[in-house]
FIKOLZA-1660 file (N, C-alpha, C; in steps of 0.1 Angstrom, whole numbers, plus 5000, padded with zeros to 4 digits):
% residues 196
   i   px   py   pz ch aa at
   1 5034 4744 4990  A  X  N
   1 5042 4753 4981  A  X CA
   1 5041 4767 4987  A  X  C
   2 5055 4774 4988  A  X  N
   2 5054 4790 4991  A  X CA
   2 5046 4795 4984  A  X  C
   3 5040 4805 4986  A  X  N
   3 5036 4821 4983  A  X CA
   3 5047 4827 4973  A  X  C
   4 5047 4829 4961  A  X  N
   4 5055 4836 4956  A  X CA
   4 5052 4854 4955  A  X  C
   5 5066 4857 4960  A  X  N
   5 5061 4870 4960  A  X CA
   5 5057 4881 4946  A  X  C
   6 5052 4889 4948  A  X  N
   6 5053 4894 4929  A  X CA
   6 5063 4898 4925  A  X  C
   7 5065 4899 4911  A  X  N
   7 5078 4899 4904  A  X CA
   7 5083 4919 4910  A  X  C
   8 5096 4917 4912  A  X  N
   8 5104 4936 4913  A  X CA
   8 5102 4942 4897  A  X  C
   9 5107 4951 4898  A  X  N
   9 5105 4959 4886  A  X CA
   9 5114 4954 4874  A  X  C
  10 5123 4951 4877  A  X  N
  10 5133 4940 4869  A  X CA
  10 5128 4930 4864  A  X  C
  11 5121 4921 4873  A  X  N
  11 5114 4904 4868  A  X CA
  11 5100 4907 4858  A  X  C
  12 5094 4921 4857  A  X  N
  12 5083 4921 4851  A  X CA
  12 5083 4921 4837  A  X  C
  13 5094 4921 4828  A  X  N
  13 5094 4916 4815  A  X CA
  13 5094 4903 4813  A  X  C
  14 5102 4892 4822  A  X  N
  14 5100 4881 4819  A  X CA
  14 5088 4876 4828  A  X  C
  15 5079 4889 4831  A  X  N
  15 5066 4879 4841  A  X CA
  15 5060 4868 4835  A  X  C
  16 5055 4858 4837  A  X  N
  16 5044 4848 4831  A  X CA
  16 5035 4840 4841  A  X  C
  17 5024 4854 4843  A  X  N
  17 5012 4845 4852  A  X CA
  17 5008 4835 4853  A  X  C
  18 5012 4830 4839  A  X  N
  18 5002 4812 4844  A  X CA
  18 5016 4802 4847  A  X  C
  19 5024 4805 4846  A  X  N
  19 5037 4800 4853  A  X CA
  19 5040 4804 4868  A  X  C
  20 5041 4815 4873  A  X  N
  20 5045 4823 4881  A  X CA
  20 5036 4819 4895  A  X  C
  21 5023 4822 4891  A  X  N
  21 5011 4821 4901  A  X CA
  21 5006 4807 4904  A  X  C
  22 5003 4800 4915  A  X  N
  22 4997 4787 4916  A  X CA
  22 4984 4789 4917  A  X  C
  23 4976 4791 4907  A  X  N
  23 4961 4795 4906  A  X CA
  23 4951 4785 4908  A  X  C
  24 4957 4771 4919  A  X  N
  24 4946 4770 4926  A  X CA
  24 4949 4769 4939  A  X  C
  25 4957 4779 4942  A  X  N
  25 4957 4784 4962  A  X CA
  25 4951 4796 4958  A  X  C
  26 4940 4796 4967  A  X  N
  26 4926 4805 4965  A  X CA
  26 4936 4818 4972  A  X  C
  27 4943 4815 4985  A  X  N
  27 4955 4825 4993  A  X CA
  27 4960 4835 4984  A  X  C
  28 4968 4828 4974  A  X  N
  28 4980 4832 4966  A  X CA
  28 4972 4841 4955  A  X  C
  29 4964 4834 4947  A  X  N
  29 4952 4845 4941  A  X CA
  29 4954 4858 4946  A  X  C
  30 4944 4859 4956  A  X  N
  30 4944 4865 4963  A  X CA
  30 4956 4879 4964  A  X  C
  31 4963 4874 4973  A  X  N
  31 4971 4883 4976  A  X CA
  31 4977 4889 4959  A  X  C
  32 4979 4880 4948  A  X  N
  32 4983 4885 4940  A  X CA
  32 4976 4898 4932  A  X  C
  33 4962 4893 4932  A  X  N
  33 4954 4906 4927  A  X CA
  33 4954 4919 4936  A  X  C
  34 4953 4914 4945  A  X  N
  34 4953 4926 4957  A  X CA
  34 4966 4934 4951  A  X  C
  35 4977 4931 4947  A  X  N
  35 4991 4939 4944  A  X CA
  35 4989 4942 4934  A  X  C
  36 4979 4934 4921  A  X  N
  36 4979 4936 4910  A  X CA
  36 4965 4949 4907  A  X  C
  37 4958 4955 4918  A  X  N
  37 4940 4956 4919  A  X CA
  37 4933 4954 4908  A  X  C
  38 4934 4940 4908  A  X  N
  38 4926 4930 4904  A  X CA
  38 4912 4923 4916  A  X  C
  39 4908 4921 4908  A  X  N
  39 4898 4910 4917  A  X CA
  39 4906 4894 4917  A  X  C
  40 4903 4886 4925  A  X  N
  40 4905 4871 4922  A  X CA
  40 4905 4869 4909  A  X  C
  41 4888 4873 4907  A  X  N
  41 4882 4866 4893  A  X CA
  41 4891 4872 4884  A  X  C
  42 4891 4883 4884  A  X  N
  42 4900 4894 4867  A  X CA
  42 4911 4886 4870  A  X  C
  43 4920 4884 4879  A  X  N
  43 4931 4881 4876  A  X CA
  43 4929 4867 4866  A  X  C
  44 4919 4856 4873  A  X  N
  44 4922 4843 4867  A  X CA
  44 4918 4845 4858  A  X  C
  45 4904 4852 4852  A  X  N
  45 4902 4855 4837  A  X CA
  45 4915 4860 4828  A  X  C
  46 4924 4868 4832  A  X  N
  46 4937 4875 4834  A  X CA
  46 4946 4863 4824  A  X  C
  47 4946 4856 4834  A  X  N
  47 4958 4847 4830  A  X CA
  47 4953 4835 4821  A  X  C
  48 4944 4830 4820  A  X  N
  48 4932 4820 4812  A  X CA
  48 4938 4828 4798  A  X  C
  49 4930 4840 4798  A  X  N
  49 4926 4843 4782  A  X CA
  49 4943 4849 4776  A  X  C
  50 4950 4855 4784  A  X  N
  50 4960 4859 4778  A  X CA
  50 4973 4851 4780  A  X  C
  51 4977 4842 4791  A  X  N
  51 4982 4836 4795  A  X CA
  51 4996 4842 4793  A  X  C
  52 5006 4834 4788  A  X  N
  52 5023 4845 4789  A  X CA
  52 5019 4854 4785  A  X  C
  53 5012 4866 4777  A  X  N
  53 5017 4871 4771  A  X CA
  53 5005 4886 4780  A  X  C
  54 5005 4878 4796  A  X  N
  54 4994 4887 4801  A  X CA
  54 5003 4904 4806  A  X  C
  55 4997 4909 4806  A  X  N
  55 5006 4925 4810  A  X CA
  55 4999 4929 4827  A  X  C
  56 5013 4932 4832  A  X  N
  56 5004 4939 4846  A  X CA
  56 5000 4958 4846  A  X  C
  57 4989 4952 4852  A  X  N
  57 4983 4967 4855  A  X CA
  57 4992 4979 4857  A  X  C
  58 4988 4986 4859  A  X  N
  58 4998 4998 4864  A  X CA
  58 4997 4998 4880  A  X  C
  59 5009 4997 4885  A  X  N
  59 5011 4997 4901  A  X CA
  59 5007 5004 4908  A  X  C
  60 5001 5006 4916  A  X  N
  60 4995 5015 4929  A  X CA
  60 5006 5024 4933  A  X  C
  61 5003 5037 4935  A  X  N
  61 5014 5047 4934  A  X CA
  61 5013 5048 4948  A  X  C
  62 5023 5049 4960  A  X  N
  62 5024 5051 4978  A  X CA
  62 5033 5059 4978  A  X  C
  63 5030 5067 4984  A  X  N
  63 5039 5079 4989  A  X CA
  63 5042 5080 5004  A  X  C
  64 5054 5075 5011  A  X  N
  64 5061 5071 5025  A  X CA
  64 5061 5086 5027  A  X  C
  65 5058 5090 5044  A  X  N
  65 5061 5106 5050  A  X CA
  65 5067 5096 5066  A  X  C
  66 5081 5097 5062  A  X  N
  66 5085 5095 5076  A  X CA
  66 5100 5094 5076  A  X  C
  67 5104 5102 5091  A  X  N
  67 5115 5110 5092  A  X CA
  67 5125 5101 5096  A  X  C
  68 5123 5090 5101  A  X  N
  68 5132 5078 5102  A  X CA
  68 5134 5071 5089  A  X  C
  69 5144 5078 5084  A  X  N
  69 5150 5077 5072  A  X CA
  69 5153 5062 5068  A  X  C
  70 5161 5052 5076  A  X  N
  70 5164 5036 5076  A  X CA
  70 5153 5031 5072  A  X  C
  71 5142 5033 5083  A  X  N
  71 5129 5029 5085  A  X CA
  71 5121 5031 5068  A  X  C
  72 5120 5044 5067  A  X  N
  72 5116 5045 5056  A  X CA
  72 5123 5037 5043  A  X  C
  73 5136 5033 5041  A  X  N
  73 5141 5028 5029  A  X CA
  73 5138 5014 5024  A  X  C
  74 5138 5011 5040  A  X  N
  74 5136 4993 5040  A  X CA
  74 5121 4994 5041  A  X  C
  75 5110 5000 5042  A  X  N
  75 5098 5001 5036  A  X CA
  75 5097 5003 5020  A  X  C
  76 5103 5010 5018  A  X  N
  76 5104 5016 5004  A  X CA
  76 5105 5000 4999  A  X  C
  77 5115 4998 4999  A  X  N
  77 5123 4982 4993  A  X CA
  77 5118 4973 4993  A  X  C
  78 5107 4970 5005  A  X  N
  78 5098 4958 5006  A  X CA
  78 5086 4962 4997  A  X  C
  79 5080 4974 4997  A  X  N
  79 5068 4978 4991  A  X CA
  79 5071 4979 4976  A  X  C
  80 5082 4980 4971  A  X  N
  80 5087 4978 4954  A  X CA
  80 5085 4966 4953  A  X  C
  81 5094 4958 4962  A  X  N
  81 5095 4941 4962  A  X CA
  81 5077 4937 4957  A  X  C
  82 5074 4942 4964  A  X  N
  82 5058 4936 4966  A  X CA
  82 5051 4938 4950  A  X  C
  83 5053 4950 4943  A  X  N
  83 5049 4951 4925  A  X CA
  83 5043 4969 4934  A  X  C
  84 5041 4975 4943  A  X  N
  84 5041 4986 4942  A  X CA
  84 5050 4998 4937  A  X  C
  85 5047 5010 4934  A  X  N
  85 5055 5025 4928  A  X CA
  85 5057 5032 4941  A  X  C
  86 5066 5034 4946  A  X  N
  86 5066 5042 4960  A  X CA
  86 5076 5054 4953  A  X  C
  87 5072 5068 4957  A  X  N
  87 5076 5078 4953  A  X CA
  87 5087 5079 4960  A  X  C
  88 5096 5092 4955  A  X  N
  88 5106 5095 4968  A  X CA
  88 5102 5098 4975  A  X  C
  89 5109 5095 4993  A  X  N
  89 5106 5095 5001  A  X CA
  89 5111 5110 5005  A  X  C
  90 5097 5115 5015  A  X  N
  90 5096 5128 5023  A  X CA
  90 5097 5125 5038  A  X  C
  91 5102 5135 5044  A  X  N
  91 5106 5137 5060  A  X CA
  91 5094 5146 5065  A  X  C
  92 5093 5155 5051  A  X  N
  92 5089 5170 5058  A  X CA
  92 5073 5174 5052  A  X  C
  93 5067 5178 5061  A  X  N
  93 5050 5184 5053  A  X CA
  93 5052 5185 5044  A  X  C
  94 5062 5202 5034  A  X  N
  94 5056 5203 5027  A  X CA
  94 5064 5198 5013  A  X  C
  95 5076 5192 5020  A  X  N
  95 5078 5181 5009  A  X CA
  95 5071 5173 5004  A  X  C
  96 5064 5167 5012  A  X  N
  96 5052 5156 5011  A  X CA
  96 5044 5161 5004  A  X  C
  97 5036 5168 5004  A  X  N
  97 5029 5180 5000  A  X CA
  97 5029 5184 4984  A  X  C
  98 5043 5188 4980  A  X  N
  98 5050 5193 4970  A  X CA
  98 5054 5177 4960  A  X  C
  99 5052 5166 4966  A  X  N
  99 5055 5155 4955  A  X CA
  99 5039 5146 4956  A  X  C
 100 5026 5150 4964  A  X  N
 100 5019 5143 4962  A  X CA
 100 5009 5151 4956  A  X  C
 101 5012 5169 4952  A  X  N
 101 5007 5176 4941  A  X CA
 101 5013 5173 4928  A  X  C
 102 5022 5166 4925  A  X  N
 102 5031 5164 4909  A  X CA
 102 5019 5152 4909  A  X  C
 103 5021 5139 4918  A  X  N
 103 5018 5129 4910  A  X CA
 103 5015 5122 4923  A  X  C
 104 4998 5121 4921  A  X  N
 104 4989 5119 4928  A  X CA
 104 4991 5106 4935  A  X  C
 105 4994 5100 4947  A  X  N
 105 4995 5090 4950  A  X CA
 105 4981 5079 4951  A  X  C
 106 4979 5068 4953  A  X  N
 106 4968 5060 4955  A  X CA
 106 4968 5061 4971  A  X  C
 107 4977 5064 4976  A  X  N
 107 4979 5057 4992  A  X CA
 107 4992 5065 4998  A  X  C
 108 4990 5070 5010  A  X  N
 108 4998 5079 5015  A  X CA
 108 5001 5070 5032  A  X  C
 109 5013 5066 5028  A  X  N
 109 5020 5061 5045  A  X CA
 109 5028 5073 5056  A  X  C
 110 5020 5077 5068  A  X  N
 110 5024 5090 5069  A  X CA
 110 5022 5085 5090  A  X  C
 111 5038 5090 5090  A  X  N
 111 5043 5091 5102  A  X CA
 111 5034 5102 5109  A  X  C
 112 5033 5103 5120  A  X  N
 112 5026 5114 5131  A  X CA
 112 5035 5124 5135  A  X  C
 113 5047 5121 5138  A  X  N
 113 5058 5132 5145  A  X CA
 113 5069 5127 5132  A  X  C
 114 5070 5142 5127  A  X  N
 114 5077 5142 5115  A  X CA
 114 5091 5150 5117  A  X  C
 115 5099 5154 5106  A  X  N
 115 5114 5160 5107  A  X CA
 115 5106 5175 5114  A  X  C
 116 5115 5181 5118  A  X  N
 116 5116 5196 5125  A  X CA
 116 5101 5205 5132  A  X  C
 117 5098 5190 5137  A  X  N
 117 5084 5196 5148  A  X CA
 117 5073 5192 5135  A  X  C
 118 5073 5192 5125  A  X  N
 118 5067 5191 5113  A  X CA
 118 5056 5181 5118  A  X  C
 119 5036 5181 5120  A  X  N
 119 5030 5173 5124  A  X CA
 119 5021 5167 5113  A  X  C
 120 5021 5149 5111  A  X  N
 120 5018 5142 5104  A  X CA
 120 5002 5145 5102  A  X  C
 121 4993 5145 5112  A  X  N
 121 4982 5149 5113  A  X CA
 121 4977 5161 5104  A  X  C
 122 4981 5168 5107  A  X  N
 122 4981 5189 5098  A  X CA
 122 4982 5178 5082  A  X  C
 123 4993 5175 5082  A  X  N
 123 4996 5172 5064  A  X CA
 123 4982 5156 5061  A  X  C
 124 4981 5149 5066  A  X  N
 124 4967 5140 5061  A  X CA
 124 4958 5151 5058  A  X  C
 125 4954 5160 5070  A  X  N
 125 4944 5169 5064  A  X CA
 125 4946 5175 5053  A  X  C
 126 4961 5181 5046  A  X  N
 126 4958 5186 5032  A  X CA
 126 4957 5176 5026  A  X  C
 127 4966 5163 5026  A  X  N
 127 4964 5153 5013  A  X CA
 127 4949 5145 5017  A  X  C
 128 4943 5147 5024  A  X  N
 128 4925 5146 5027  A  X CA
 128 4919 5152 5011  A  X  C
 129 4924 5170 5016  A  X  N
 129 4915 5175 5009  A  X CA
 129 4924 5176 4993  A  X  C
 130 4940 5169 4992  A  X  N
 130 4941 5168 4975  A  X CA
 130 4931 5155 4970  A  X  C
 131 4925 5143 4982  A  X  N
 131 4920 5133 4975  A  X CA
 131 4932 5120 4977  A  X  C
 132 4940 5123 4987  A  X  N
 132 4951 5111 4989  A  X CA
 132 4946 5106 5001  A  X  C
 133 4942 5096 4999  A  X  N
 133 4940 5086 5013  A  X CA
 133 4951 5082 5022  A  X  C
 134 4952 5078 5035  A  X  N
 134 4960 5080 5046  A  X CA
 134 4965 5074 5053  A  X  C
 135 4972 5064 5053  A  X  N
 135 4974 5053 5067  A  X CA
 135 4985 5058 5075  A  X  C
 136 4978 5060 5087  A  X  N
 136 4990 5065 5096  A  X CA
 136 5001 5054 5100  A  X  C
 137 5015 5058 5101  A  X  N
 137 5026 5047 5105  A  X CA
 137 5031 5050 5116  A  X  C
 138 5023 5052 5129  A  X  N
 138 5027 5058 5138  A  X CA
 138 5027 5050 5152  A  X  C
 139 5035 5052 5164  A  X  N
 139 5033 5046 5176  A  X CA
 139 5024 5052 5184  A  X  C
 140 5019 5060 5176  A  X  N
 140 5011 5077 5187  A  X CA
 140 4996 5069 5186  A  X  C
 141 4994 5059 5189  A  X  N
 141 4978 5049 5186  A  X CA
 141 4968 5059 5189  A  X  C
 142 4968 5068 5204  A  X  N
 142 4958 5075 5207  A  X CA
 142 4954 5088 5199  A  X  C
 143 4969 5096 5196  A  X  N
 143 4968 5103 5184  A  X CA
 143 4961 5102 5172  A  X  C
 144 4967 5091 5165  A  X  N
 144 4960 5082 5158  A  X CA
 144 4944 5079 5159  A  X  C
 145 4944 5078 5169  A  X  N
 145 4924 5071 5169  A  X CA
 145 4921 5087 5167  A  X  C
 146 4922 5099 5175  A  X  N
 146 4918 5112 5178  A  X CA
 146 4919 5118 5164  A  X  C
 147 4923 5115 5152  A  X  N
 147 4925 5122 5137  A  X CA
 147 4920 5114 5129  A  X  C
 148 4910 5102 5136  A  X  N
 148 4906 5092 5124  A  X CA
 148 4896 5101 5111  A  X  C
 149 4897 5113 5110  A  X  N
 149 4885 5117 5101  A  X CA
 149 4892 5122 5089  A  X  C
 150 4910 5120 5091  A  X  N
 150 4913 5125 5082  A  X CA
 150 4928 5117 5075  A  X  C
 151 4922 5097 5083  A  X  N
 151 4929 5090 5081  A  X CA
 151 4920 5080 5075  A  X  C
 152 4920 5069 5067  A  X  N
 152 4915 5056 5069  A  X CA
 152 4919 5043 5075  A  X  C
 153 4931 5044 5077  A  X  N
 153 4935 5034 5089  A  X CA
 153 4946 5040 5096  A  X  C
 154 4953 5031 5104  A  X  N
 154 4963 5033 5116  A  X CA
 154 4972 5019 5113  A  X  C
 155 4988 5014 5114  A  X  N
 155 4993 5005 5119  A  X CA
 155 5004 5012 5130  A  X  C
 156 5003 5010 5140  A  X  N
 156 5010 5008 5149  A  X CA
 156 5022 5005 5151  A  X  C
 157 5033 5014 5153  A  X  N
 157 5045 5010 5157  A  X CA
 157 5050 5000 5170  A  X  C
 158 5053 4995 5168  A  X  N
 158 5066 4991 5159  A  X CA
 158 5057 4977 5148  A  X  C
 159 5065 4978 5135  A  X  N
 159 5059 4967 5126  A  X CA
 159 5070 4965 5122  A  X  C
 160 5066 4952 5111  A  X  N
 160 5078 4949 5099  A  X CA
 160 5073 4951 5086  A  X  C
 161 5086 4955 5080  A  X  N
 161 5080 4958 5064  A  X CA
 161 5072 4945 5057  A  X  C
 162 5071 4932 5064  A  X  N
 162 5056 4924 5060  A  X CA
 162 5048 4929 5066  A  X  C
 163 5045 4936 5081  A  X  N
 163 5032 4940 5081  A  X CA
 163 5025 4950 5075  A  X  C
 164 5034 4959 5067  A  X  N
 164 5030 4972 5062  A  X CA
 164 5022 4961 5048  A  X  C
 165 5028 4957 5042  A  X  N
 165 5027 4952 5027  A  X CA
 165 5011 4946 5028  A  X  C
 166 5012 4937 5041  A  X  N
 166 4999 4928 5044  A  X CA
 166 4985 4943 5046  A  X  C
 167 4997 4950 5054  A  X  N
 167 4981 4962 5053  A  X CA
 167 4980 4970 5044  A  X  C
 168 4988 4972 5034  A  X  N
 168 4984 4982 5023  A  X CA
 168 4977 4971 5012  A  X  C
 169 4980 4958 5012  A  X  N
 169 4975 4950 5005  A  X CA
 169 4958 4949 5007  A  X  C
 170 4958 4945 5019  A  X  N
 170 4942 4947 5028  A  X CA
 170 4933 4959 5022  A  X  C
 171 4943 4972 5022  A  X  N
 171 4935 4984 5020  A  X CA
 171 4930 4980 5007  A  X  C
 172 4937 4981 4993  A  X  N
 172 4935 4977 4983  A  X CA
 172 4920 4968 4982  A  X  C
 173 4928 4957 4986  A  X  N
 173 4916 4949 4984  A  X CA
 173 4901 4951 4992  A  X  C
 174 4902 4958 5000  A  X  N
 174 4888 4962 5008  A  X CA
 174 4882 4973 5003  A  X  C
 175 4890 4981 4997  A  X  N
 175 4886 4994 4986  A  X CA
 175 4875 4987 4973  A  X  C
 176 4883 4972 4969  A  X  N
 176 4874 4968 4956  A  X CA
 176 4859 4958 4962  A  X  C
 177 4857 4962 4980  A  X  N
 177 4852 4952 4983  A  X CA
 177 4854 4940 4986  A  X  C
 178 4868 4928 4982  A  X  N
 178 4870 4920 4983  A  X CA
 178 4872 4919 4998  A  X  C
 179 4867 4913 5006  A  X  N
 179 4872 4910 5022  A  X CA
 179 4872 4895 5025  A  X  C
 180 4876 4887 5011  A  X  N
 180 4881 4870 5013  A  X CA
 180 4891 4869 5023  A  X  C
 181 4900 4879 5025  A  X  N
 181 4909 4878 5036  A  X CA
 181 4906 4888 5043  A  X  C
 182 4907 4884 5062  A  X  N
 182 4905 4896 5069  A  X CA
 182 4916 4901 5068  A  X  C
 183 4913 4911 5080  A  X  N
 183 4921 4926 5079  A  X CA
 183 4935 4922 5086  A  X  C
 184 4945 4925 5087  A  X  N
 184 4958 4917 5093  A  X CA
 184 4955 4927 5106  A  X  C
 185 4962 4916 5119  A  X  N
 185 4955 4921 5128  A  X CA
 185 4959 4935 5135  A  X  C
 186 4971 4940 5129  A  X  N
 186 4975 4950 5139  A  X CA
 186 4973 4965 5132  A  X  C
 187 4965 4962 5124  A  X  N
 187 4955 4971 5111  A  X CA
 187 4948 4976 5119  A  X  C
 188 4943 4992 5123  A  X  N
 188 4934 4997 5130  A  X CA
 188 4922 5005 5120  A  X  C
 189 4914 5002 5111  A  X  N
 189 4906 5009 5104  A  X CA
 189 4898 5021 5112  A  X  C
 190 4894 5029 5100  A  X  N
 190 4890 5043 5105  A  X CA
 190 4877 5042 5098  A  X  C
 191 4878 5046 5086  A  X  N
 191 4865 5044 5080  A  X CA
 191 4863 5031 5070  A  X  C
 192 4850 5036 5063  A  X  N
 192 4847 5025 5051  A  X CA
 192 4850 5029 5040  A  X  C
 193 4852 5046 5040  A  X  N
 193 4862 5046 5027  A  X CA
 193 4877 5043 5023  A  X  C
 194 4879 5038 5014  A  X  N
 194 4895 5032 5016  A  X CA
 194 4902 5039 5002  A  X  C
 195 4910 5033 4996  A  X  N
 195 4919 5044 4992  A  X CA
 195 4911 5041 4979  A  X  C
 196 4919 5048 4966  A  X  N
 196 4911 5049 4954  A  X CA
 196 4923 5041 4945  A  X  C
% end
């Protein structure tokens, strides 16, 4: 049986976990709590005790910084698809800047060479110090490794909007501890702290 993906923002009124979820593919678990940040266990306690009438958590709020506009939308699209909140998307520092002081992201996906010379690196450093965690979405790998203090991971250009999902999912879940699934492989981690 497929992996169902989580419900869009539209299918979440008529969600029903213990319908929805095949809660004995340990996989599928999984990846669901990870979208949901749940543990395995909360989720299946989750769906046990409240069964239809279970409510999802509030979505992991991501904030996209990158100037390949296409690129960025069809990320945007897959990462809603997936049950995440992705803000409007920024090109520029201090737009970026200016929408991840309104409303604090969990997870910040942030390009290296941004719109008008604008450098991805400078802006992690401030959303470092608002408290927004970092995944660079860059092809600049060496760059990338050289700023790891003010990133928690790296994916590597070129990807597909599944490998973004698979690695912001990973973060999640390695943030609650859970490491039942490894890291997907073209995930470059930086530290051990991961997003919040």
């Amino acid at each position: 049986m497929p992996i169902v993906p989580p419900p869009t923002r539209s299918e979440l009124r008529s969600w029903r976990p213990n319908k929805d979820i095949d809660m004995a593919n340990d996989a599928e678990v999984s990846t669901w709590a990870a979208r949901l940040d749940v543990t395995p266990d909360e989720l299946r306690e989750m769906v046990e005790e409240i069964g239809d009438r279970a409510r999802l958590p509030p979505a992991k709020i991501l904030l996209i910084v990158e100037d390949q506009v296409l690129l960025a939308m069809v990320l945007k699209d897959e990462l809603e698809d997936s049950g995440y909140r992705v803000l409007e998307l920024a090109i520029r520092h201090q737009e970026a800047l200016g929408v991840a002081r309104q409303v604090r992201p969990d997870l910040a996906l942030v390009n290296i060479s941004l719109a008008a010379g604008d450098d991805g690196v400078a802006l992690a450093c401030d959303l470092k110090a608002l408290g927004v965690p970092v995944l660079f979405i860059s092809g600049q790998k060496d760059r990338a490794r050289s700023a790891r203090e003010v990133a928690i991971a790296s994916l590597a250009k070129p990807y597909s909007p599944a490998d973004m999902v698979d690695a912001v999912d990973y973060l999640f879940r390695h943030e609650r501890g859970d490491e039942s699934c490894p890291p997907p492989s073209r995930l470059e981690m930086f530290d051990t702290i991961s997003p919040t």
